[in-house]
Backbone as CSV, one residue per row, in Angstrom:
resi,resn,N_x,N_y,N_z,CA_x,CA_y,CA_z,C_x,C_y,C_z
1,UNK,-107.585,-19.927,-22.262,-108.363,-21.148,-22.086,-109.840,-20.815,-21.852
2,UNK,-109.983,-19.901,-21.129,-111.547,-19.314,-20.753,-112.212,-18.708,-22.014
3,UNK,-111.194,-17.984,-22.883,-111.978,-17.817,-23.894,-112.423,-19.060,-25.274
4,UNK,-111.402,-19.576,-25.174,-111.763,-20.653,-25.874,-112.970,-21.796,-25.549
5,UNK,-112.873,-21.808,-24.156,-114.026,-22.311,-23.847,-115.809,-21.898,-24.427
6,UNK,-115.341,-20.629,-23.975,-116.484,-19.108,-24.405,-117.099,-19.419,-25.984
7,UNK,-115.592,-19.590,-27.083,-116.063,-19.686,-28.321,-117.074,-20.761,-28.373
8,UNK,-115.756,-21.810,-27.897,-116.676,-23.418,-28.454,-118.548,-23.669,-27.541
9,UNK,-118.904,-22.778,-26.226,-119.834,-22.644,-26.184,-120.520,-22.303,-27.165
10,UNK,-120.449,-21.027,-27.988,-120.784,-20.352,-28.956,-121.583,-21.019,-30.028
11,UNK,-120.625,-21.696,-30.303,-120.869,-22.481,-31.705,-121.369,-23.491,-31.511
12,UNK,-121.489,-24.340,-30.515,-122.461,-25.293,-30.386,-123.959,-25.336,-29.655
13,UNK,-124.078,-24.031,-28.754,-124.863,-23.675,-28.106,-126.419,-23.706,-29.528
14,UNK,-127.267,-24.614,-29.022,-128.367,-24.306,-29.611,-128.485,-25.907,-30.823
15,UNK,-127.517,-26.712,-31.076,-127.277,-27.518,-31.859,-127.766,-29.168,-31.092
16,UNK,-128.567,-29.999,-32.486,-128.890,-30.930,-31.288,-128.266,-32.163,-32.062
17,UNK,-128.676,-33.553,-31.537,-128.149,-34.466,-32.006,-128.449,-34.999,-33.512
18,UNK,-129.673,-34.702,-33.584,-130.132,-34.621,-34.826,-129.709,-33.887,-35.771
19,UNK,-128.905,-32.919,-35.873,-127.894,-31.905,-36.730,-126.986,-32.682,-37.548
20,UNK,-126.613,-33.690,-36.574,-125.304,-34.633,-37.348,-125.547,-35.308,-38.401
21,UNK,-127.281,-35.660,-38.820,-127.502,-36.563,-39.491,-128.609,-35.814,-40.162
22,UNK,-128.301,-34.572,-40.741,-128.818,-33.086,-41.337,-127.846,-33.692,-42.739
23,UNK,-128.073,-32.808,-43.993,-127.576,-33.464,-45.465,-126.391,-32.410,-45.062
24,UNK,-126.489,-31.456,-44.356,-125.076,-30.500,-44.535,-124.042,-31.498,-43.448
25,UNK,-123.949,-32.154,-42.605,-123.283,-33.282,-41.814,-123.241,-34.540,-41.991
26,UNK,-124.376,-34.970,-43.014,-124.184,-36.877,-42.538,-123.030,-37.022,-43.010
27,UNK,-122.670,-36.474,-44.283,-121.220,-37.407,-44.854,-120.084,-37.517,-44.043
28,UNK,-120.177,-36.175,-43.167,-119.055,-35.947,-41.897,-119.620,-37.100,-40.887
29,UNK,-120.389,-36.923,-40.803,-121.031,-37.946,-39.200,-120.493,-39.413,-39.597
30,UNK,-120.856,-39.957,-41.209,-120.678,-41.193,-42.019,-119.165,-41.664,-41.206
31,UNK,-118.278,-40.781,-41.622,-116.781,-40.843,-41.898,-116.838,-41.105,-40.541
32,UNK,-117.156,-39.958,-39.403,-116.758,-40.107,-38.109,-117.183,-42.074,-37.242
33,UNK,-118.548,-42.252,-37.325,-119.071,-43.773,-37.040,-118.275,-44.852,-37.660
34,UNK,-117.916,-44.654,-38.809,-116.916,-45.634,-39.853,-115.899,-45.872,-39.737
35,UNK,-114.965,-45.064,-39.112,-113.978,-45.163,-38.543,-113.402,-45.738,-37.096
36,UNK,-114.737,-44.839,-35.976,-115.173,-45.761,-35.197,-114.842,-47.590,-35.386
37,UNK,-115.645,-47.448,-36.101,-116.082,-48.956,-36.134,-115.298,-49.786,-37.192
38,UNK,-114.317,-49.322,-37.666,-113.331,-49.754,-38.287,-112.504,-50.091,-37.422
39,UNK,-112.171,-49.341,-36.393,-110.939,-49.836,-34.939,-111.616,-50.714,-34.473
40,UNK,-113.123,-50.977,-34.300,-113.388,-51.941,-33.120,-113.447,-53.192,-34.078
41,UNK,-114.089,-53.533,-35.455,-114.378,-54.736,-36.341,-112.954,-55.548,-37.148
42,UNK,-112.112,-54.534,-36.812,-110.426,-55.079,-37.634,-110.138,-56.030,-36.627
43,UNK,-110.649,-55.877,-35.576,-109.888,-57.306,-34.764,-110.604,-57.887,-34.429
44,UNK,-111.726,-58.019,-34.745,-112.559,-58.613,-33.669,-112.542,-60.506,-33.505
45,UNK,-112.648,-60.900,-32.676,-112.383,-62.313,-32.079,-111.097,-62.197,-31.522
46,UNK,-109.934,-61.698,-31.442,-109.024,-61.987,-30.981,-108.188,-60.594,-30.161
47,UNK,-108.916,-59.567,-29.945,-108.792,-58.516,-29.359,-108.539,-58.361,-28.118
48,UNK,-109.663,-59.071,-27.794,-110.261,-59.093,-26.061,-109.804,-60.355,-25.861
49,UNK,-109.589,-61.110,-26.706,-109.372,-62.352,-25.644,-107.951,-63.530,-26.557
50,UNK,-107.206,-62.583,-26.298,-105.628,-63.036,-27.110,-104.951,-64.066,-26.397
51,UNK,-104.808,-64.297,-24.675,-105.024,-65.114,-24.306,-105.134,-66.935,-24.657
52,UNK,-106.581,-66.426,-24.778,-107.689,-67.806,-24.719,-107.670,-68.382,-26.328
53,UNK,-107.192,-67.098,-26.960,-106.773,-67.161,-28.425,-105.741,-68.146,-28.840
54,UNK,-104.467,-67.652,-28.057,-103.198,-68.235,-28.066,-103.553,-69.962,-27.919
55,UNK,-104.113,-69.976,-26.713,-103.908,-71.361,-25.979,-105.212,-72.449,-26.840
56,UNK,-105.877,-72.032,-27.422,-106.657,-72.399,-28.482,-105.873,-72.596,-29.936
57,UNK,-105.002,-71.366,-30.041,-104.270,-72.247,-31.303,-103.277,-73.337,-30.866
58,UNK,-103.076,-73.710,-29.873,-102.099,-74.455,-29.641,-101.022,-74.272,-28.588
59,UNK,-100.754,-73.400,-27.925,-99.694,-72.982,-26.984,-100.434,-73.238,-25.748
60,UNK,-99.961,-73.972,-24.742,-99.854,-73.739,-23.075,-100.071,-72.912,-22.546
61,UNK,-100.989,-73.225,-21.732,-101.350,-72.008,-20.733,-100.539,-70.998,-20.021
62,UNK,-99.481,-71.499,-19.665,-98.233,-70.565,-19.000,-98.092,-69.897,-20.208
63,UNK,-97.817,-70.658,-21.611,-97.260,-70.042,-22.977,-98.082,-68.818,-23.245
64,UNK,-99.265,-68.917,-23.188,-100.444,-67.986,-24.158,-100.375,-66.725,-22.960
65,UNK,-100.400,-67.009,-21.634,-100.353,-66.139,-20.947,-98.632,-65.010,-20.906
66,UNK,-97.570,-65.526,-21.015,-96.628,-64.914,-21.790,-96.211,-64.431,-22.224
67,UNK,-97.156,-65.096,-23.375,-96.860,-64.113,-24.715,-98.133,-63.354,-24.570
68,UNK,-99.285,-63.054,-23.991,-99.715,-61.761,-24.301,-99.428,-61.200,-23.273
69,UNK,-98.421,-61.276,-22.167,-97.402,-59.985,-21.201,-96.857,-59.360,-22.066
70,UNK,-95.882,-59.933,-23.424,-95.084,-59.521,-23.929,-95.588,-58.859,-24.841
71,UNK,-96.838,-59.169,-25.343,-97.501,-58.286,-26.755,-98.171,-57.008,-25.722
72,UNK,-98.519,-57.129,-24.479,-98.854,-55.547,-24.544,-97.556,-54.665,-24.148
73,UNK,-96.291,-55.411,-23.823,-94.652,-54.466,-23.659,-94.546,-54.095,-25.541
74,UNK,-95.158,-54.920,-26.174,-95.339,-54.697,-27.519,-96.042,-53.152,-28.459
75,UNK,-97.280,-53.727,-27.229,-98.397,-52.172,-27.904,-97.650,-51.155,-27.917
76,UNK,-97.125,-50.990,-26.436,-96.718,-50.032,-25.884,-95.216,-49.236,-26.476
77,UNK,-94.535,-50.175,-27.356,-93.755,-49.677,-27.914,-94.386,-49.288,-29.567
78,UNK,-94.989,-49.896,-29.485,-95.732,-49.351,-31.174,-96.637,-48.264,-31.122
79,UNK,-97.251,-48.108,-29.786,-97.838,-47.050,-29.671,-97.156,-45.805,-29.676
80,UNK,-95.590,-45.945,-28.740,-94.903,-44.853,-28.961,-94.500,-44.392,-30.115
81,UNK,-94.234,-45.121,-30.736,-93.530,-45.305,-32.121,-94.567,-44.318,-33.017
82,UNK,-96.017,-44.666,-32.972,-96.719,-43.988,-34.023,-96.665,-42.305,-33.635
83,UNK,-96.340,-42.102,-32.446,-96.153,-40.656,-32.189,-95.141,-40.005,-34.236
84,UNK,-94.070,-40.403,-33.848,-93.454,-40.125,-35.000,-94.336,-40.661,-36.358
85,UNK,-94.588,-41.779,-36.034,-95.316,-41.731,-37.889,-96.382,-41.200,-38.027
86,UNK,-97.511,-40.611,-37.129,-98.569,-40.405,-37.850,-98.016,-39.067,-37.913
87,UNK,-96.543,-37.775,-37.693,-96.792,-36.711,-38.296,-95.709,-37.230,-39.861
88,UNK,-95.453,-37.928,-39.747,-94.599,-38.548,-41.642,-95.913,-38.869,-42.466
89,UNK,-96.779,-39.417,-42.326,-97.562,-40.219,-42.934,-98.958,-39.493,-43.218
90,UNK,-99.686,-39.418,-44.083,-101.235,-39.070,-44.683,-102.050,-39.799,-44.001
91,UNK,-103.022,-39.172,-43.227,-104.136,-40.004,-42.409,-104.760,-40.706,-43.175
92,UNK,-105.090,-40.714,-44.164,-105.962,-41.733,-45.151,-104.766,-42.649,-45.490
93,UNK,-103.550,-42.480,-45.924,-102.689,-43.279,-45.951,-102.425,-44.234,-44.834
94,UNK,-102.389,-43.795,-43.469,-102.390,-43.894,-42.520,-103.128,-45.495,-42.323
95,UNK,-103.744,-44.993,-42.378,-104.829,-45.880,-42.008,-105.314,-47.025,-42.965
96,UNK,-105.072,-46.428,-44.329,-105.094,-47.729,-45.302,-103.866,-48.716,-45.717
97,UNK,-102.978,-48.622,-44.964,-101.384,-49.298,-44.897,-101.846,-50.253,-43.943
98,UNK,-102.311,-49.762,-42.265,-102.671,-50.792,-41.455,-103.645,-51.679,-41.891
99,UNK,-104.526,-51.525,-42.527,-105.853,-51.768,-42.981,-105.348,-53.136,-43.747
100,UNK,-104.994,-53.020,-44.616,-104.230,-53.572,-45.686,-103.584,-54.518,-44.984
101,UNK,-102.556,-54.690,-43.969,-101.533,-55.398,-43.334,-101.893,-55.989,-42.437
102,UNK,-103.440,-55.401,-42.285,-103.768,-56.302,-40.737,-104.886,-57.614,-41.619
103,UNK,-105.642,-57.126,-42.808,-106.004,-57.862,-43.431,-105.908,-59.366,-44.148
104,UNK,-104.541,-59.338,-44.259,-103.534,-60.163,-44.746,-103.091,-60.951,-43.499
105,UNK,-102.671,-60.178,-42.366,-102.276,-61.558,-40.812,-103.317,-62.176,-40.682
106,UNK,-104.679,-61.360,-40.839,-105.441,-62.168,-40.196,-106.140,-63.769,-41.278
107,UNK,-105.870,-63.054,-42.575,-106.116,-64.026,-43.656,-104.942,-65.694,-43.368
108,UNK,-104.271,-65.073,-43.515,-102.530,-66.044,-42.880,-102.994,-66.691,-41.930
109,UNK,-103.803,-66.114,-40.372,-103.828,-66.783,-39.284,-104.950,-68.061,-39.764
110,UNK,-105.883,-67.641,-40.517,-106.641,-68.592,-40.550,-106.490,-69.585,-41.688
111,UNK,-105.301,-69.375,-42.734,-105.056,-70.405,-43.352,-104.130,-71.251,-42.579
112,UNK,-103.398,-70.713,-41.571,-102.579,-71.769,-40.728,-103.444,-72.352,-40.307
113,UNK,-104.802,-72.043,-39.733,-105.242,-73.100,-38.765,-105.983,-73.922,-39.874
114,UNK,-106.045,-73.722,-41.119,-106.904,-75.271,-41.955,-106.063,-76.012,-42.038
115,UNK,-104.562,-76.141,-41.592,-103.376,-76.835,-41.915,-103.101,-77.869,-40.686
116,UNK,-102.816,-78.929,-41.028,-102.194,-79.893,-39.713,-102.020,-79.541,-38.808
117,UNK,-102.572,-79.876,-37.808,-101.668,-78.602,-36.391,-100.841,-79.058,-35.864
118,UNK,-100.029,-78.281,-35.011,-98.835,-78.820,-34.465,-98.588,-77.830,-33.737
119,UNK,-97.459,-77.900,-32.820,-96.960,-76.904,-32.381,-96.210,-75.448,-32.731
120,UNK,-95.557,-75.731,-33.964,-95.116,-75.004,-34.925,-96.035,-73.972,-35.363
121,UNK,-97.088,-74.641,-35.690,-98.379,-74.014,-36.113,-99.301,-72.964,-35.197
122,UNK,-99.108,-73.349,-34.004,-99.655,-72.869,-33.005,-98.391,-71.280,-32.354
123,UNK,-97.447,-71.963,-32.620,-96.888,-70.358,-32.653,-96.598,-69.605,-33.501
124,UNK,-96.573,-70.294,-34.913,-96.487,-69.371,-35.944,-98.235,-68.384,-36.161
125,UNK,-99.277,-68.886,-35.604,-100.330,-68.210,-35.907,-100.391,-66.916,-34.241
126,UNK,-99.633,-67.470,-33.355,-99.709,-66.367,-32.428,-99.063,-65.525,-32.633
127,UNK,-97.512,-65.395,-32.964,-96.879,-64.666,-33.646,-97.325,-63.651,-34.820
128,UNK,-98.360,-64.127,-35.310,-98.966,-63.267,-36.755,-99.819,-62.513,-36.024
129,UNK,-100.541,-62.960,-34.549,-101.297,-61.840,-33.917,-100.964,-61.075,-33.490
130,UNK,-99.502,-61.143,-32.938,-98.664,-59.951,-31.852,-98.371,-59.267,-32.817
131,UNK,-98.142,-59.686,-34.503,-97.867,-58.603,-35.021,-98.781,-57.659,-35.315
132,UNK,-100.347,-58.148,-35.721,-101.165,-57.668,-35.734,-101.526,-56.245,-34.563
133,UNK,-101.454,-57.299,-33.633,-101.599,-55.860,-32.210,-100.284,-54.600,-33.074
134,UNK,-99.492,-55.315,-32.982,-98.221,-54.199,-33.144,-98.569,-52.938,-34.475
135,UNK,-99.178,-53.688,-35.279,-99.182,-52.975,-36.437,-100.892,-51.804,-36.320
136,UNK,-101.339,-52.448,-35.374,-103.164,-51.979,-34.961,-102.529,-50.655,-34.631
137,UNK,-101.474,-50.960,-33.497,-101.112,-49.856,-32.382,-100.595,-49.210,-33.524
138,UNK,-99.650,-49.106,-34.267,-99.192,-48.361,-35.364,-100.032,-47.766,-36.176
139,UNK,-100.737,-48.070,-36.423,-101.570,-47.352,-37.963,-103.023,-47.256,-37.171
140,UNK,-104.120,-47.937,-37.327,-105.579,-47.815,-37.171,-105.771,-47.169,-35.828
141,UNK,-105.399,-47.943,-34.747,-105.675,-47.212,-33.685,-105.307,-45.344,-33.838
142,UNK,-104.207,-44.954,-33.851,-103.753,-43.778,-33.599,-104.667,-42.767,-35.060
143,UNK,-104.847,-43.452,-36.130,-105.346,-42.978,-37.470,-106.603,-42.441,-37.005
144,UNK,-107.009,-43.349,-36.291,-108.496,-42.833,-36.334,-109.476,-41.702,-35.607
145,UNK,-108.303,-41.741,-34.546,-108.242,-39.910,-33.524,-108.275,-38.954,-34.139
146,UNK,-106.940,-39.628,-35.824,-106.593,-38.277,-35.768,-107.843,-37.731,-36.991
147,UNK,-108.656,-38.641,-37.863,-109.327,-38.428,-38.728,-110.540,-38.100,-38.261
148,UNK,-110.886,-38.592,-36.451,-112.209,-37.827,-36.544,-112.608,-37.098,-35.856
149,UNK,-111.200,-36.247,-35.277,-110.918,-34.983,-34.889,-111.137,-34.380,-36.422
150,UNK,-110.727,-34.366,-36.835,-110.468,-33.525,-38.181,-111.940,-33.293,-38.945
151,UNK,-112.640,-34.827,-39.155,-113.372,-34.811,-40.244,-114.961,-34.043,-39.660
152,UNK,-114.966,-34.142,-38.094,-116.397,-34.276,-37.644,-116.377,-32.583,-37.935
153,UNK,-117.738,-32.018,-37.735,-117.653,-30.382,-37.913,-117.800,-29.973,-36.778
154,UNK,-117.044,-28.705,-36.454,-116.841,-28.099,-35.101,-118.459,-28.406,-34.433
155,UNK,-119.047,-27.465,-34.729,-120.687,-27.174,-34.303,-120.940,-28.412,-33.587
156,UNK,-121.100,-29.317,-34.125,-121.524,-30.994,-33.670,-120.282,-31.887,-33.186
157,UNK,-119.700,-31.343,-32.957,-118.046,-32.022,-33.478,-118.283,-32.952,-31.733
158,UNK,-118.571,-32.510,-30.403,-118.950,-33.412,-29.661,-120.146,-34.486,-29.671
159,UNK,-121.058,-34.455,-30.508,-122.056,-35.071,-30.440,-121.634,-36.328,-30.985
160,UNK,-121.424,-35.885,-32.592,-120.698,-36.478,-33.487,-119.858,-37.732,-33.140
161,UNK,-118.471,-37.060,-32.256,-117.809,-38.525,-31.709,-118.083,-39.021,-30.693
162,UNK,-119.033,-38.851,-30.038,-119.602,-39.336,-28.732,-120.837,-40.484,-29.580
163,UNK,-121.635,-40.027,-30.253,-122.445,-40.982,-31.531,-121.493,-42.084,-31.505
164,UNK,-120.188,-42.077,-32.365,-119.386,-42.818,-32.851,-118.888,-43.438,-32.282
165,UNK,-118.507,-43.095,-30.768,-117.732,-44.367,-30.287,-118.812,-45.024,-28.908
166,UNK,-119.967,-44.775,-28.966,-121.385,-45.369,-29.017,-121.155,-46.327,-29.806
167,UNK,-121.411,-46.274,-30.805,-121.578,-47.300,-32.495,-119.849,-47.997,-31.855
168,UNK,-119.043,-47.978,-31.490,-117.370,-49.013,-31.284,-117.950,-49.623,-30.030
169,UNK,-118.367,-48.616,-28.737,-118.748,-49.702,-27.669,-119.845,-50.844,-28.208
170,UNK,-120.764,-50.498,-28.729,-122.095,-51.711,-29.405,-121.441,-52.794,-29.807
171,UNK,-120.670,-52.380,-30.801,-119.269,-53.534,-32.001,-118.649,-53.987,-30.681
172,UNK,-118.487,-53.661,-30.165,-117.521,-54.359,-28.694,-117.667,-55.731,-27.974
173,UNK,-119.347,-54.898,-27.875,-120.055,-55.971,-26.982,-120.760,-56.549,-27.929
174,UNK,-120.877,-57.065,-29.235,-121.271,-57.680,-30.057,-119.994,-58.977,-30.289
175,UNK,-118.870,-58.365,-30.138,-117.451,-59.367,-30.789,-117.478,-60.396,-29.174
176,UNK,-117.813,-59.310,-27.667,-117.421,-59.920,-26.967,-118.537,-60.784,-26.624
177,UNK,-119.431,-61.255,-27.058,-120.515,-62.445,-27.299,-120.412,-63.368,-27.999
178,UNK,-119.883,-63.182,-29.659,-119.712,-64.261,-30.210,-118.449,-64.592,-30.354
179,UNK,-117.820,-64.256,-29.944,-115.736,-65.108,-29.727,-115.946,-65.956,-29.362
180,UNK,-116.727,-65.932,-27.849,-116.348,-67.306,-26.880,-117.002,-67.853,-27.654
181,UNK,-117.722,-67.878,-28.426,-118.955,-68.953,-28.856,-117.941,-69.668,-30.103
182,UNK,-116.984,-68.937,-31.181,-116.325,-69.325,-31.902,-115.371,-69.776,-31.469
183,UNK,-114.537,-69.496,-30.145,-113.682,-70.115,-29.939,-113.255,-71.637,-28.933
184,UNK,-114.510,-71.307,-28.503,-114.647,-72.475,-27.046,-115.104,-74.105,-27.784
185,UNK,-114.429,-75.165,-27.397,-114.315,-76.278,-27.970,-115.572,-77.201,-27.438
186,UNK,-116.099,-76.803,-26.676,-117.287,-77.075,-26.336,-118.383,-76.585,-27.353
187,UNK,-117.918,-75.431,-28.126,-119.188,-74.482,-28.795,-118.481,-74.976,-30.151
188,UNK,-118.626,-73.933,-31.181,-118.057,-74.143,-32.141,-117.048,-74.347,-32.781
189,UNK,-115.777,-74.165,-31.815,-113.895,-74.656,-31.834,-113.196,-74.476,-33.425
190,UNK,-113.836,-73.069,-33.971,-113.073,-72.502,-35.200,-111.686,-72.556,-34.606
191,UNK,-111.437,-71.894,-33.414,-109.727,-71.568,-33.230,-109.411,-70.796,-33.762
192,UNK,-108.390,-70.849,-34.506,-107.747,-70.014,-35.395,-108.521,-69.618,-37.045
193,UNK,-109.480,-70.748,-37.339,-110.229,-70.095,-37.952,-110.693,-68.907,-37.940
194,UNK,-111.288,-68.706,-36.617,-111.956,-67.502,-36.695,-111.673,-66.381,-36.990
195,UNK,-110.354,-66.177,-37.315,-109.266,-65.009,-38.073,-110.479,-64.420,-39.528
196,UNK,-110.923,-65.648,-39.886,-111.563,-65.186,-41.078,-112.647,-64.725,-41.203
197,UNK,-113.035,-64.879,-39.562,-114.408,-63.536,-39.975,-113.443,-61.816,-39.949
198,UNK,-112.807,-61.485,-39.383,-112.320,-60.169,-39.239,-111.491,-59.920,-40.607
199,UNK,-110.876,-61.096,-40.802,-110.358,-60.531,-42.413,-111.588,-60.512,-43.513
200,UNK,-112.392,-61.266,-43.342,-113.396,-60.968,-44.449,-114.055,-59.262,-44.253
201,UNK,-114.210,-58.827,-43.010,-114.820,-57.541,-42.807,-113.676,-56.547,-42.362
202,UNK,-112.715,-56.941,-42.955,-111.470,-56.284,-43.253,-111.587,-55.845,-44.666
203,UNK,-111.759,-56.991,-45.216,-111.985,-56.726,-47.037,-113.436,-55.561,-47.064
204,UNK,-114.051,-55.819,-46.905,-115.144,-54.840,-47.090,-114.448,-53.226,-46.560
205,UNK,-113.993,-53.157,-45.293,-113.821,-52.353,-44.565,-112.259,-51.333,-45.882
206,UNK,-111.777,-52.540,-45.905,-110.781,-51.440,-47.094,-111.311,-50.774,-48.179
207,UNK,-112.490,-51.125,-48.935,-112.837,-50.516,-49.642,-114.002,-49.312,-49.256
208,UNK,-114.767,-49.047,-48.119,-114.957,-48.287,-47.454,-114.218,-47.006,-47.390
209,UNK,-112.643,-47.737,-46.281,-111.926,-46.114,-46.040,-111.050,-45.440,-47.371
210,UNK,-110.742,-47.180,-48.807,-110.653,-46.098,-50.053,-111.461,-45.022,-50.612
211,UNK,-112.823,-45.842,-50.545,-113.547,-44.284,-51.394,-114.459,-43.416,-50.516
212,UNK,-114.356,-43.694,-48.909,-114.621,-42.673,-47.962,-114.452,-41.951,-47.276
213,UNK,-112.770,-42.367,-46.995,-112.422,-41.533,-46.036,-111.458,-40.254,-46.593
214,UNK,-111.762,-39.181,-46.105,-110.883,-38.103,-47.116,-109.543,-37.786,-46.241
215,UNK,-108.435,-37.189,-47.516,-106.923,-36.559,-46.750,-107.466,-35.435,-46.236
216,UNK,-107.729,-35.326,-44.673,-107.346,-33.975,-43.844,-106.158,-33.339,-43.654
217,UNK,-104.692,-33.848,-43.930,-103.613,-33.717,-43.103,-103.223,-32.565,-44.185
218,UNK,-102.475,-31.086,-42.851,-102.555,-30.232,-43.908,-103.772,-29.048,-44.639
219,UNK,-104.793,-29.750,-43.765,-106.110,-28.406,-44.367,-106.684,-27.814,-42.933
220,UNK,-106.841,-26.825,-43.446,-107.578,-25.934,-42.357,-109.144,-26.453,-42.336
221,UNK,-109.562,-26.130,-41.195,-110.854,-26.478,-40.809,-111.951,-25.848,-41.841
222,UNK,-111.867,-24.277,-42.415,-112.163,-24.140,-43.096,-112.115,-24.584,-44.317
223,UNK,-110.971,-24.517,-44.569,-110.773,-25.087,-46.432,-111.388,-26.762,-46.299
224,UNK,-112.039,-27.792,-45.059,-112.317,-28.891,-45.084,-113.924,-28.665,-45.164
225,UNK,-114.376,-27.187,-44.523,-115.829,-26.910,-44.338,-116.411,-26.941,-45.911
226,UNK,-115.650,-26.279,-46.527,-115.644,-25.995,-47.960,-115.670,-26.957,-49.033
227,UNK,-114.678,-27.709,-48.520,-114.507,-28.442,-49.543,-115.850,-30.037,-49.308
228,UNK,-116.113,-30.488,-47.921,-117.682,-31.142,-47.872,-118.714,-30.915,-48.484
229,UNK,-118.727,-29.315,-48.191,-119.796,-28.336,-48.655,-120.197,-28.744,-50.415
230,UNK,-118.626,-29.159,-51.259,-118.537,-28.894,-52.518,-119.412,-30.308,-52.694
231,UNK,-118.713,-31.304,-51.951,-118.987,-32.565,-52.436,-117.583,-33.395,-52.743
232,UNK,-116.546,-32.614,-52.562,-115.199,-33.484,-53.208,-115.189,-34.867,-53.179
233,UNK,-115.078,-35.693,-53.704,-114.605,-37.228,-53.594,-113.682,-37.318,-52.119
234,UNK,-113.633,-38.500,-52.082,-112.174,-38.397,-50.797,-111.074,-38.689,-51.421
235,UNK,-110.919,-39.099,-52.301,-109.719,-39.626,-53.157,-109.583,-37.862,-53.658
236,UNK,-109.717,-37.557,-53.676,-109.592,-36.062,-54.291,-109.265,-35.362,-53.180
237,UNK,-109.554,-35.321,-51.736,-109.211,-34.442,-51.043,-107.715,-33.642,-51.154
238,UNK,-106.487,-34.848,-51.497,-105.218,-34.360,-51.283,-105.176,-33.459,-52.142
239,UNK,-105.646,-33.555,-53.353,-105.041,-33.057,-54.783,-105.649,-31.794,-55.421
240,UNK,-106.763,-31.256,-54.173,-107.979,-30.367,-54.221,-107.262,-28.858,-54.109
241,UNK,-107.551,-28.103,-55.423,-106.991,-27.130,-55.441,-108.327,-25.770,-55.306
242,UNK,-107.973,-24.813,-54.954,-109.001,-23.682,-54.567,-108.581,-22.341,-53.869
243,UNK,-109.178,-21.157,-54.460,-108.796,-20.387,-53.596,-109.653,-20.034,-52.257
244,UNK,-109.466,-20.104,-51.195,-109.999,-20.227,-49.841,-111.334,-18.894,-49.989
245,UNK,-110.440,-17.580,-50.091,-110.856,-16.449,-49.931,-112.148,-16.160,-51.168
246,UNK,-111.575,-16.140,-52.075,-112.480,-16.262,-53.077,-114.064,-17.112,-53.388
247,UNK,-113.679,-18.353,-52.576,-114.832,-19.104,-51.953,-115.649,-18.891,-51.417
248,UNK,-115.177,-17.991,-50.047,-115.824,-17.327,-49.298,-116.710,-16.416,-49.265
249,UNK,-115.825,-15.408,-49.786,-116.892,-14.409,-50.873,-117.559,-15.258,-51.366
């Protein structure tokens, strides 16, 4: 442990923040902030305040409070759960399955709410959120540890995700300003509308981690140094053939 400590002094000793956003790092730094901020913008309006969410689409206060006891006994089993899938599953895969699925509830939640309301309505759109949490905890959340562990470069590799989840706290406190404002019936009383700002920057956001985010799962730190270095596509990462040694030389 002491020596490892020793190395990673080593290699970062002398490196500043400004390194990350050097032409030999931005594309790494890119990936690392993007991802970031892909976990914090996939939910935003109904994240922090699922709650006030619930009882706005329609459910009772005892109700909304309830059911989000039961959606975080929820996380918590989906969270366990991704232990096993994220070593089955391709981190870029990973992450573009949730992406994809959370895109679509949240599209759903907000076509329920242009619809008659009712009670029916009001739990069929809370229901599409618990799945949402469930499926967050499954795929994006856990995806995105594991991609920017991987993607950032050792040297900077603390700066890097400390930058990045800088850039998720900002997105944080940006969502947690304008919710209440979208959701409060006094203010603007979207409700369940408001599903459709996060699926619209869901849509953007999928085509992002298609042609940005690259397959790490499976490469050595080196053969990933290398292959940045080249320029690979990210869609190309999986399928990227090379001899390591020969490179090197």
């Amino acid at each position: 442990m002491i020596r490892t400590v020793e190395v990673e002094r080593e290699i970062t000793s002398g490196t500043r923040f400004v390194d990350m956003f050097k032409r030999k790092h931005i594309r790494r730094t890119e990936v690392v902030i993007g991802c970031w901020a892909v976990q914090s913008m996939t939910g935003w309006v109904v994240t922090s305040y699922f709650a006030y969410f619930y009882e706005q689409a329609g459910l009772p206060s005892v109700k909304a409070f309830d059911v989000e006891v039961g959606q975080g006994g929820l996380g918590f089993i989906c969270a366990c759960c991704a232990f096993w899938l994220s070593k089955r599953l391709a981190r870029r895969t990973h992450m573009m399955v949730g992406m994809v699925t959370m895109t679509t509830l949240m599209l759903l939640i907000g076509i329920l709410s242009c619809l008659k309301q009712n009670n029916g309505l009001g739990y069929a759109e809370s229901v599409l959120a618990m799945v949402w949490w469930g499926v967050f905890q499954l795929t994006v959340a856990p995806a995105t540890y594991e991609i920017i562990g991987e993607t950032s470069a050792l040297s900077v590799r603390q700066k890097t995700i400390g930058v990045g989840r800088i850039v998720y706290n900002i997105l944080g406190i940006v969502s947690s300003l304008i919710t209440p404002v979208m959701l409060n019936p006094s203010a603007r009383n979207w409700k369940g509308k408001s599903a459709f700002l996060p699926a619209l920057l869901n849509f953007f956001l999928n085509f992002w981690v298609f042609f940005r985010v690259p397959e790490c799962k499976g490469r050595t730190y080196e053969e990933l140094d290398v292959m940045f270095a080249r320029g690979v596509p990210a869609r190309q990462f999986k399928s990227y053939e090379f001899d390591l040694y020969a490179d090197v030389e």
